[in-house]
C-alpha positions, 0 to 999 in steps of 0.5 A: 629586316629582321622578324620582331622576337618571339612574344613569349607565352608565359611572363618570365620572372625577371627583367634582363637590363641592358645599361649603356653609356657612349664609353661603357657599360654599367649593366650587360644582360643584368637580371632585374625585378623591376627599373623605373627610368625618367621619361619625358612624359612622367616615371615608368616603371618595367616590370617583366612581361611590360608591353614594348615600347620606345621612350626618351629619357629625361634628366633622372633617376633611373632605378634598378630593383633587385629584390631588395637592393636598389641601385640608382643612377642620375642620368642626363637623357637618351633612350629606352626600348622595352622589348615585349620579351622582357628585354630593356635597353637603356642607352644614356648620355651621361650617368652617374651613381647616385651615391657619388653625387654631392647633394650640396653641389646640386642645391647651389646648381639648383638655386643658381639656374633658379636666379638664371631663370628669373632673370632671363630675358631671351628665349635662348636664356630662359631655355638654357635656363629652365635645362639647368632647372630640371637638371638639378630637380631629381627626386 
């Protein structure tokens, strides 16, 4: 097993972003400001110097800051592990810039898995139902 990397002493100024999907990579070693990832439990933003930790992702908006660019990207789950060197990599299912997405398309999901939902009458029904939902709820 290999030792934990080294705690830096001092907080670096960026944020080096690791960005993968199952059949490419969007960001390799990236330097960032800051990224907010979607996580089961709320967003979190990652900043420099940000304490280690391991989150799921949910169905999102993941947010890449670069001074005063962002990029963003819907993502659909999969992981996030923040190393207390100032290192995240984030590993999705699926992603797709933001800008690429029709908002039309996700009003028409929205309202059919909303419809869904009201009629389900099964817990298989209103599971796949409410994953439709918040599939279709980003901000």
């Amino acid at each position: 097993m290999n030792p934990r990397p080294a705690i830096p002493s001092s907080i670096p100024s960026k944020l080096s972003v690791n960005f993968v999907l199952p059949y490419s990579s969007q960001l390799s070693a990236k330097e960032v400001d800051m990224v907010i990832i979607p996580t089961t439990t709320g967003q979190m933003g990652v900043l420099p110097g940000h304490v280690a930790t391991i989150v799921e992702l949910k169905p999102g908006v993941l947010s890449v800051h670069e001074g005063n660019d962002v990029t963003k990207y819907f993502v659909s789950g999969g992981f996030a592990f923040v190393h207390a060197n100032s290192l995240a990599d984030i590993i999705a299912d699926e992603a797709v810039p933001l800008y690429q997405i029709d908002p039309n398309l996700v009003q028409k999901g929205l309202t059919e898995f909303t419809q869904k939902l009201s009629a389900a009458s099964t817990d298989g029904e209103k599971a796949e139902a409410q994953i439709g939902v918040d599939v279709h709820q980003f901000p």
